[in-house]
ZADO-1210 file (C-alpha; in nm, 4 decimals, padded with zeros to 6 digits):
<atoms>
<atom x="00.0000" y="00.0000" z="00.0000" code="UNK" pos="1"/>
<atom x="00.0895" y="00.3611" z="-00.1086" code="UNK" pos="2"/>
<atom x="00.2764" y="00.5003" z="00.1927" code="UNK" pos="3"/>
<atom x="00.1015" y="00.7964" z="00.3552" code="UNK" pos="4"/>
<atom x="00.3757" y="01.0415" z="00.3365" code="UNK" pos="5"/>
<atom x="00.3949" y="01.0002" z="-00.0456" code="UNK" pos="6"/>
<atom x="00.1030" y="01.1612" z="-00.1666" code="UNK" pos="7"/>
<atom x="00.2556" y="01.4884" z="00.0202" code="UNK" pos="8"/>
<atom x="00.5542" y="01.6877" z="-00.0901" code="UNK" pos="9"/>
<atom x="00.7833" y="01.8364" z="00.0901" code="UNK" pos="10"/>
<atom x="00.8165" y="02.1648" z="-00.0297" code="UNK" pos="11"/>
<atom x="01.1333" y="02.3748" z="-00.1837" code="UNK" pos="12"/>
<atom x="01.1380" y="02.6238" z="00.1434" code="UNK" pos="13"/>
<atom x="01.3723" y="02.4053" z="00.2887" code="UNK" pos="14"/>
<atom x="01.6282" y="02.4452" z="00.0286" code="UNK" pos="15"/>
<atom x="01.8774" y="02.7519" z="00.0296" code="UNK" pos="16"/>
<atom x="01.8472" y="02.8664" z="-00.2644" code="UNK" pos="17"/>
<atom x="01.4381" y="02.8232" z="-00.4174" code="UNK" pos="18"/>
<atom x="01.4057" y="02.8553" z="-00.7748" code="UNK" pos="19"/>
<atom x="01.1044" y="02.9201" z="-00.9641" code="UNK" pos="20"/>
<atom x="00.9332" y="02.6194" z="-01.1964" code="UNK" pos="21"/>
<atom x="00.9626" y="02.8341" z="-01.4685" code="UNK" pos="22"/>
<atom x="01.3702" y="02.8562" z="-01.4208" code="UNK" pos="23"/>
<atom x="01.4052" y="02.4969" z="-01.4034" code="UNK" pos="24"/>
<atom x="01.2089" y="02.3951" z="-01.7064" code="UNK" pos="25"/>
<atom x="01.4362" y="02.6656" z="-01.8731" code="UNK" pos="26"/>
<atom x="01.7543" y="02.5262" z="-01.7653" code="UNK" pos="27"/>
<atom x="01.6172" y="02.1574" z="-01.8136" code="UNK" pos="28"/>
<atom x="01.5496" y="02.2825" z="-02.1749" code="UNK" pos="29"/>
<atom x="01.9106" y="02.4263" z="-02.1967" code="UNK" pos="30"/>
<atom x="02.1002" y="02.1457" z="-02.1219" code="UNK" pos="31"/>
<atom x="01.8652" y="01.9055" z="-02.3053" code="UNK" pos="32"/>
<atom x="01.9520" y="02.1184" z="-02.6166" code="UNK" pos="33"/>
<atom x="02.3544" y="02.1990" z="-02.5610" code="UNK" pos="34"/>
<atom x="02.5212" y="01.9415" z="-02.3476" code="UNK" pos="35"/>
<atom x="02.2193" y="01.6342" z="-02.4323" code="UNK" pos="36"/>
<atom x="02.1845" y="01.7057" z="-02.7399" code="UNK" pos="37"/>
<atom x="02.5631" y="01.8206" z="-02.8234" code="UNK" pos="38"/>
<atom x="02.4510" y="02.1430" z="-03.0291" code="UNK" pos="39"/>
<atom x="02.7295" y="02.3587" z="-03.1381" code="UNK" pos="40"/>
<atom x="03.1144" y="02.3355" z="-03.1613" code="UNK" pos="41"/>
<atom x="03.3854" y="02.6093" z="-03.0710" code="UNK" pos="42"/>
<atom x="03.2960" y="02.8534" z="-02.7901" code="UNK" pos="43"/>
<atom x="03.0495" y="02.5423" z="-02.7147" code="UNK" pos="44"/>
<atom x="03.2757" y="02.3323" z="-02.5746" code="UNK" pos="45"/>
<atom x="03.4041" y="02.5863" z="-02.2743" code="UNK" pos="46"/>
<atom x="02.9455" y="02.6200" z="-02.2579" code="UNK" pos="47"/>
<atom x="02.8948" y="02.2910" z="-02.1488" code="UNK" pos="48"/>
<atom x="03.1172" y="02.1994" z="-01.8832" code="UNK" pos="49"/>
<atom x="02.9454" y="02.5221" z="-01.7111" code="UNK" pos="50"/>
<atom x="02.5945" y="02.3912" z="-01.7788" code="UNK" pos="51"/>
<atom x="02.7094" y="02.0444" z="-01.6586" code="UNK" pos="52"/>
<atom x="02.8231" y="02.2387" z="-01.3576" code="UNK" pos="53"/>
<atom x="02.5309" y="02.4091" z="-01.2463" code="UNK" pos="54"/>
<atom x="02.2970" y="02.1028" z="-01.1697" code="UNK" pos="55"/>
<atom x="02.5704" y="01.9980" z="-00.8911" code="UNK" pos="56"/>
<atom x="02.5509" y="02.3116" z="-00.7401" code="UNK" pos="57"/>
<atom x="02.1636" y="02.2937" z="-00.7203" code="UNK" pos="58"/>
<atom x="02.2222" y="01.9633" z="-00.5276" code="UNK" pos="59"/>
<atom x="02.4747" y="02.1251" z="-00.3502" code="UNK" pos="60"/>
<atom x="02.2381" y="02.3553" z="-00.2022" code="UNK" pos="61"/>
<atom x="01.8739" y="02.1703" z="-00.1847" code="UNK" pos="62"/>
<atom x="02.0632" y="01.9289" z="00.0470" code="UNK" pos="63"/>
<atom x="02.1171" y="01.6363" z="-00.1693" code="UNK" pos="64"/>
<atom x="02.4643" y="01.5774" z="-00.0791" code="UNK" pos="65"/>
<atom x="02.4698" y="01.2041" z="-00.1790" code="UNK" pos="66"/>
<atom x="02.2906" y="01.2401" z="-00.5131" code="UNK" pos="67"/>
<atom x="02.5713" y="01.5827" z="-00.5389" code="UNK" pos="68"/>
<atom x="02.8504" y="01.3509" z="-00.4983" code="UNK" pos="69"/>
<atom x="02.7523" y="01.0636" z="-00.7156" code="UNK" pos="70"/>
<atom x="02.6831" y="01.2574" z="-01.0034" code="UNK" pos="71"/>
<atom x="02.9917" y="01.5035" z="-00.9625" code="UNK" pos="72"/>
<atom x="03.2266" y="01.1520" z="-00.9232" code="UNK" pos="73"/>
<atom x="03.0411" y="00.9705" z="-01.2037" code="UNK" pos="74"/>
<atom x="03.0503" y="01.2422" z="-01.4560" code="UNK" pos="75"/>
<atom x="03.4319" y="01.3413" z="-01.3665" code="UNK" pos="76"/>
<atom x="03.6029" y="01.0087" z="-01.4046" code="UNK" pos="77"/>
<atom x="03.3667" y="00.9956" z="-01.7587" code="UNK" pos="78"/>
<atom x="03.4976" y="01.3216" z="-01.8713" code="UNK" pos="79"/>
<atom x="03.8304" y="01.2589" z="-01.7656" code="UNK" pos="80"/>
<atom x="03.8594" y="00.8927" z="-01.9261" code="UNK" pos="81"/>
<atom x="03.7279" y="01.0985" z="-02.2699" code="UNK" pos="82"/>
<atom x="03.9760" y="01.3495" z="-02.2839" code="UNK" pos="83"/>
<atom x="04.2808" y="01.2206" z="-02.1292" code="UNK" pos="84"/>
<atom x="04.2652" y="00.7934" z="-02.2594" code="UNK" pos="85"/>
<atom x="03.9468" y="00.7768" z="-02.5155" code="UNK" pos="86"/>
<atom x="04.2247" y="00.9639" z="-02.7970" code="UNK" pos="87"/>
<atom x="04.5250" y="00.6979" z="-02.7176" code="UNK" pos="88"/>
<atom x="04.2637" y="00.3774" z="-02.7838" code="UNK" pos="89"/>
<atom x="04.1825" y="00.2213" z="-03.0794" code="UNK" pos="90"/>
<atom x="03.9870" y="-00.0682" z="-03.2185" code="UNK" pos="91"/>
<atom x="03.6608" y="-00.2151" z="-03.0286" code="UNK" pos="92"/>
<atom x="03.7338" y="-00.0996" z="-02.7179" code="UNK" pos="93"/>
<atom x="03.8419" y="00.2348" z="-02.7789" code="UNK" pos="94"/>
<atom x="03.5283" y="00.3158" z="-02.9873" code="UNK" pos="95"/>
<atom x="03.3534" y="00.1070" z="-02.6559" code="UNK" pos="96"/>
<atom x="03.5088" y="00.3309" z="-02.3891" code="UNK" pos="97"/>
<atom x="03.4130" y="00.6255" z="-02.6215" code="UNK" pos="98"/>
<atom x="03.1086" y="00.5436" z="-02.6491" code="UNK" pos="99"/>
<atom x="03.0073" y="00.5376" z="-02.2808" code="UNK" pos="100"/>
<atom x="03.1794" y="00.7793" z="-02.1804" code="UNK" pos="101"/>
<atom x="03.0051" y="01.0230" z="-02.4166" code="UNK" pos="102"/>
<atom x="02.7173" y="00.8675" z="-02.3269" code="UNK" pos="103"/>
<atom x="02.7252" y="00.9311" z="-01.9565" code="UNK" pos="104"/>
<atom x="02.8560" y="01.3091" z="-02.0060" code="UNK" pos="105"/>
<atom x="02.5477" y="01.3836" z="-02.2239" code="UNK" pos="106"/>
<atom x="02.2569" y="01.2141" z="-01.9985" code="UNK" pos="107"/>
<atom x="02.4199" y="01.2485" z="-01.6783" code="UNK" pos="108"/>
<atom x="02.3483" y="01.6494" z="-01.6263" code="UNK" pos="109"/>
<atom x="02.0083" y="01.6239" z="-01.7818" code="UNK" pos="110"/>
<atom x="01.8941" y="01.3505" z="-01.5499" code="UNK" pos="111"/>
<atom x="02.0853" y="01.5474" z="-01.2525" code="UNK" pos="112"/>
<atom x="01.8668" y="01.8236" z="-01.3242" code="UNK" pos="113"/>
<atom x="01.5546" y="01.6288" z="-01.3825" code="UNK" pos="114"/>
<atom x="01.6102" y="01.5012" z="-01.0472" code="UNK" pos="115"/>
<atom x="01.6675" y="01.8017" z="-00.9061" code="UNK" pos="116"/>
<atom x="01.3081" y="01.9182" z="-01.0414" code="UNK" pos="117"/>
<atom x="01.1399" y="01.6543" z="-00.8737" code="UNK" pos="118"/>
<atom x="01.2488" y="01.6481" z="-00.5864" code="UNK" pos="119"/>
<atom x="01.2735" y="01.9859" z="-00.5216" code="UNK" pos="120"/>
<atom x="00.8950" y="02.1333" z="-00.7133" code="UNK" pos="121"/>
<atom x="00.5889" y="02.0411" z="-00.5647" code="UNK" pos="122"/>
<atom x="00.2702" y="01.9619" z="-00.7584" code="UNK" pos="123"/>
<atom x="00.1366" y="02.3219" z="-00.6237" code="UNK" pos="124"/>
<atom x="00.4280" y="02.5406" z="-00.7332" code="UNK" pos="125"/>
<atom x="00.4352" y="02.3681" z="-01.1228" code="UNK" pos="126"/>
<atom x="00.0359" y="02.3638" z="-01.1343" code="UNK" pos="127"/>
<atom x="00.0473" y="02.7441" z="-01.0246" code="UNK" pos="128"/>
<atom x="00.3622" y="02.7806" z="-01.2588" code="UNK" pos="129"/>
<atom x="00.1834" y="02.6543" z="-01.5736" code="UNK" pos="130"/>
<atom x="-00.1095" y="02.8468" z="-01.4957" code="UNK" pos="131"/>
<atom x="00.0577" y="03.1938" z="-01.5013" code="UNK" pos="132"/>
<atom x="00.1856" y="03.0512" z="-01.8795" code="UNK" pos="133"/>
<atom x="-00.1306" y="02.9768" z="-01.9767" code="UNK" pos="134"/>
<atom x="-00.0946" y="02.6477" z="-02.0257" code="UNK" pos="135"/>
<atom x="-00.3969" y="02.3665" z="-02.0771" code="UNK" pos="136"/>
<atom x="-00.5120" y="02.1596" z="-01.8453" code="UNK" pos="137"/>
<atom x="-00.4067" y="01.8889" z="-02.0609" code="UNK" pos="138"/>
<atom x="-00.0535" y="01.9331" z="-02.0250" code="UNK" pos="139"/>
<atom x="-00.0648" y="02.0387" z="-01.6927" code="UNK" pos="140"/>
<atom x="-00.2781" y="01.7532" z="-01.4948" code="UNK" pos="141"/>
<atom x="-00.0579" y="01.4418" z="-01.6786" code="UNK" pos="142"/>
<atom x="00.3105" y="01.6471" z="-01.5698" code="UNK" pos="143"/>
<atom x="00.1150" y="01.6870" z="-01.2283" code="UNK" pos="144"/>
<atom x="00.0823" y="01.3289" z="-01.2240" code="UNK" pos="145"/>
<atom x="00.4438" y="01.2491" z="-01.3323" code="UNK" pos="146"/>
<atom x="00.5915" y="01.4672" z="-01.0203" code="UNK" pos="147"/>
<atom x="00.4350" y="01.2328" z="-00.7874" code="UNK" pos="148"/>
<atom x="00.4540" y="00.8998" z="-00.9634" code="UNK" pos="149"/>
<atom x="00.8704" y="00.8646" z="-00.9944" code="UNK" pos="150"/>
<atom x="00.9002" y="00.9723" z="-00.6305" code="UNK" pos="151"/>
<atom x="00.6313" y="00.6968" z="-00.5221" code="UNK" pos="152"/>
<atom x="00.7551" y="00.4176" z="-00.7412" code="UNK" pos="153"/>
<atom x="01.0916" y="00.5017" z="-00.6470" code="UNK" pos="154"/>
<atom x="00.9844" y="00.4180" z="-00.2392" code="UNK" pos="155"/>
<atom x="00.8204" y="00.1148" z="-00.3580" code="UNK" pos="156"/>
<atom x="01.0741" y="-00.0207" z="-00.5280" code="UNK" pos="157"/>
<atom x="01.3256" y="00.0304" z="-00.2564" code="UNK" pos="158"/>
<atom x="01.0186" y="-00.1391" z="-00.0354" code="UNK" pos="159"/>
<atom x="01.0469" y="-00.4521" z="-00.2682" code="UNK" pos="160"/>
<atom x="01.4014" y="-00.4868" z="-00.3091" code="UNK" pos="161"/>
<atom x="01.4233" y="-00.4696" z="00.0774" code="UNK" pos="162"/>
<atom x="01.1815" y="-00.7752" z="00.1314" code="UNK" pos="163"/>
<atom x="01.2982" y="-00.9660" z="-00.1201" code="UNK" pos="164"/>
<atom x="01.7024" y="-00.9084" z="-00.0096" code="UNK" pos="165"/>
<atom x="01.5616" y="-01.0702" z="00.3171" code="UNK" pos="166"/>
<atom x="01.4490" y="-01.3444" z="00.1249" code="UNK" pos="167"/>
<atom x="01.7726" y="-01.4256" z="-00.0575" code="UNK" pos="168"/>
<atom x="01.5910" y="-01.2967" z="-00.3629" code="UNK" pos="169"/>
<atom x="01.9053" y="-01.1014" z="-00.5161" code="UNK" pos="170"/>
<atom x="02.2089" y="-01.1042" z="-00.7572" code="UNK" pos="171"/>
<atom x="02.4758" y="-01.3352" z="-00.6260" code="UNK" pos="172"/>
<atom x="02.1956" y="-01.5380" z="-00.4042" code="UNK" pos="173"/>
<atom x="02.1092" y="-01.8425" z="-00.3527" code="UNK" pos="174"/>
<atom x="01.7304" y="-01.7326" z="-00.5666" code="UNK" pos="175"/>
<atom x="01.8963" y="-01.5152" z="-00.8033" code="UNK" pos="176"/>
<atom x="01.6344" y="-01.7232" z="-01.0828" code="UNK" pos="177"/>
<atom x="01.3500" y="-01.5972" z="-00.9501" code="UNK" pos="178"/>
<atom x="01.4356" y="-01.2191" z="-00.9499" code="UNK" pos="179"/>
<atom x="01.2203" y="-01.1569" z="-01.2226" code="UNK" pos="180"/>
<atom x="00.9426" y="-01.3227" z="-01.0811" code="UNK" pos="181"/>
<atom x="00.9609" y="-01.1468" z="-00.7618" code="UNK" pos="182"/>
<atom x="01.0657" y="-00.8350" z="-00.8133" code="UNK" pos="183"/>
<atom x="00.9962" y="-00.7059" z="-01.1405" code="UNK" pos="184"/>
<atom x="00.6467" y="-00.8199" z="-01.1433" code="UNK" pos="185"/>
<atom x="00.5433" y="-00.6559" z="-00.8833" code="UNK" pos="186"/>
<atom x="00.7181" y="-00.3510" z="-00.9717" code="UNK" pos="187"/>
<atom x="00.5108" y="-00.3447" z="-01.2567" code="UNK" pos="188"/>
<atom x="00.1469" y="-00.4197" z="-01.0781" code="UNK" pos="189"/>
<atom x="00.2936" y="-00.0971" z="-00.8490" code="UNK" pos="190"/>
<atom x="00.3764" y="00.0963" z="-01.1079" code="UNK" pos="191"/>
<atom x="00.0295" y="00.0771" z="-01.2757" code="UNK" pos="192"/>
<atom x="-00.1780" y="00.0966" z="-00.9768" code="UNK" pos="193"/>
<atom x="00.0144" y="00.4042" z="-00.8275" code="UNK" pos="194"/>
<atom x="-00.0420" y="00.6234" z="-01.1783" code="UNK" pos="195"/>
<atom x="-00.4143" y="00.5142" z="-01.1223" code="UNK" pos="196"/>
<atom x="-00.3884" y="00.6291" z="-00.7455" code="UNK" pos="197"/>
<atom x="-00.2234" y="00.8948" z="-00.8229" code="UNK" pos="198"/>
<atom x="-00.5053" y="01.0311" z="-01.1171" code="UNK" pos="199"/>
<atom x="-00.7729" y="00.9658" z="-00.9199" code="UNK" pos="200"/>
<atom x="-00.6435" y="01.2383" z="-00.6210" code="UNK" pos="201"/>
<atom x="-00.5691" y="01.4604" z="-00.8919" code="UNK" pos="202"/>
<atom x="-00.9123" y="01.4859" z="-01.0225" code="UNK" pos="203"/>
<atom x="-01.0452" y="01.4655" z="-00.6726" code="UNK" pos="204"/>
<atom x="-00.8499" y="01.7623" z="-00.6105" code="UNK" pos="205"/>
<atom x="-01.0289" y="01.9789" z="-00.8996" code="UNK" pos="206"/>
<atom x="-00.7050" y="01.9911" z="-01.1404" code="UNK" pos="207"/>
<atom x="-00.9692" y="01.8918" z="-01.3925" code="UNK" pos="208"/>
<atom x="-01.2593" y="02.1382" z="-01.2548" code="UNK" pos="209"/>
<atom x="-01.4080" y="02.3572" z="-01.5583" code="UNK" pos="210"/>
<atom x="-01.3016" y="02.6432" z="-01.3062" code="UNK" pos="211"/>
<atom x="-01.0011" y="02.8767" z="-01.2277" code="UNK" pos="212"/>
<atom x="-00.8212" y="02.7065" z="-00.9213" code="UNK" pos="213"/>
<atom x="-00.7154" y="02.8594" z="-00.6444" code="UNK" pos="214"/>
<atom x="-00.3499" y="02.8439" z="-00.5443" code="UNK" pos="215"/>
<atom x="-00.1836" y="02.9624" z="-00.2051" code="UNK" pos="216"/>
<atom x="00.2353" y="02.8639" z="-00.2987" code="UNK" pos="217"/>
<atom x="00.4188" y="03.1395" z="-00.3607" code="UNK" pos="218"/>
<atom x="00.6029" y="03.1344" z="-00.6828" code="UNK" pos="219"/>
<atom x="00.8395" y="03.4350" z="-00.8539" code="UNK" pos="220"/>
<atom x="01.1390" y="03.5257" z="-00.9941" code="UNK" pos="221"/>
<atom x="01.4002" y="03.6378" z="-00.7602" code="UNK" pos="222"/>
<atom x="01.8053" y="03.7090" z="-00.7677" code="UNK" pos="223"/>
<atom x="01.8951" y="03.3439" z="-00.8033" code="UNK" pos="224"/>
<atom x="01.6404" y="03.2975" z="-01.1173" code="UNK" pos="225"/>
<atom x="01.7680" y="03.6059" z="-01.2776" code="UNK" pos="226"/>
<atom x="02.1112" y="03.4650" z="-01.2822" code="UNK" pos="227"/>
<atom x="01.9572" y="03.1228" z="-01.4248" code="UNK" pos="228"/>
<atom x="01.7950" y="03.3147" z="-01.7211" code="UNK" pos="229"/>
<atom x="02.1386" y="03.5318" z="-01.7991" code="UNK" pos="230"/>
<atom x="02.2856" y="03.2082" z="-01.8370" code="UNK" pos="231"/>
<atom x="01.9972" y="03.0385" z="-02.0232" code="UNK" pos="232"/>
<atom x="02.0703" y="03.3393" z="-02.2521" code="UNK" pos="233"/>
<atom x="02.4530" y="03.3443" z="-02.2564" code="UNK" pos="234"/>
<atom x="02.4321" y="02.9949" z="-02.3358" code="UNK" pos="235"/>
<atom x="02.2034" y="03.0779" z="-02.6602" code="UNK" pos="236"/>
<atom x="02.3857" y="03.3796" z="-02.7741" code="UNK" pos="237"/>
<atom x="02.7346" y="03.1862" z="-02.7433" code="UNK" pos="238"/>
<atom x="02.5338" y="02.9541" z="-03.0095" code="UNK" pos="239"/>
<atom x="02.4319" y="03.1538" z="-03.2140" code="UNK" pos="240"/>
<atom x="02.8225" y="03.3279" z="-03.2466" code="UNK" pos="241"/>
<atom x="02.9160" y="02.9346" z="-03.3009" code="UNK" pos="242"/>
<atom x="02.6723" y="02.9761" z="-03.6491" code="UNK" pos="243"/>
<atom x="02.7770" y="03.2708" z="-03.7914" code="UNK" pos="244"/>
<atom x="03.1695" y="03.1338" z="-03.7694" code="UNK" pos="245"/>
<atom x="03.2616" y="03.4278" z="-03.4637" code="UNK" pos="246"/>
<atom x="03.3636" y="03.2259" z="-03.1571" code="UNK" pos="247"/>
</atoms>
């Protein structure tokens, strides 16, 4: 059963630095389009590693020192292996160690910051974020959805993997056959009935009313956001010098 303390969110107050929804989407945009998606050459490649760094210090100051760490250790010995050992390999495994390497220091900052998002928005702030955009219902009550549905299937599957450890139901144990029996099925039972749980208090909760919805989170732009946005923009303009052939 759906643990209690799931279907509420603790909110971004506790965080030292609070960012509006609005900046986040922006800078999830960003680095979905530069570092993700590899745009641009040139002045690009001094861009990214800045982008790359900005999600770590987001971490750094919401809290989340061991997700911080992992994906500042992770993404370092990726970057270094690429520039320092990827050049000196060849054959299958240099194309191989290349290849994940790349891999991991183009998804790695994207899913930092989607994880930063998360766990730092709740439902309120992005449902009264999309609202001053104008945005429909239609996009808005599914992403309302999605905030709380990773979170919760993230507890439950820490819930199963911790019952069926104490069963000897794990890699390297003596039941290591039955793994997919007994844990990824009832992941996936979990997984379904928690987006039904989940859309069901949604709708109870008006997100689908025919009528403006009240909202009492405070959302805004402050110093921190304005600093987000002059980099959202530095990061476009050094782009578009990359085109024309300046920098």
């Amino acid at each position: 059963m759906m643990a209690a303390e799931t279907l509420q969110r603790r909110g971004s107050g506790s965080a030292a630095v609070v960012l509006d929804p609005r900046s986040k989407l922006l800078f999830i945009l960003i680095i979905s389009v530069f570092v993700l998606g590899g745009a641009g050459n040139g002045i690009m490649v001094v861009v990214r590693p800045i982008l790359c760094a900005v999600p770590l210090v987001l971490l750094l100051f919401s809290r989340k020192f061991a997700a911080a760490s992992l994906y500042s250790a992770v993404y370092l010995i990726c970057y270094i292996i690429r520039l320092l050992w990827s050049p000196e390999m060849s054959g299958l495994s240099g194309f191989l160690v290349l290849f994940i390497t790349d891999l991991f220091c183009r998804f790695l900052p994207s899913f930092a910051m989607g994880y930063y998002v998360i766990s730092s928005t709740t439902v309120s702030e992005f449902t009264a974020a999309m609202k001053r955009m104008h945005v429909t219902d239609k996009i808005i009550i599914p992403f309302s959805v999605m905030f709380r549905f990773f979170p919760t299937v993230a507890e439950e599957a820490k819930a199963i993997n911790n019952a069926m450890r104490m069963r000897g139901i794990r890699f390297g144990g003596k039941k290591a056959s039955k793994i997919l029996e007994y844990r990824l099925v009832p992941m996936l039972v979990c997984s379904v009935k928690i987006g039904e749980e989940l859309s069901a208090a949604a709708l109870v909760r008006g997100l689908g009313a025919p009528v403006e919805r009240t909202n009492i989170c405070k959302i805004g732009f402050h110093a921190q956001d304005v600093l987000i946005w002059v980099m959202c923009g530095g990061a476009i303009f050094a782009y578009a010098l990359n085109l024309l052939g300046i920098a």
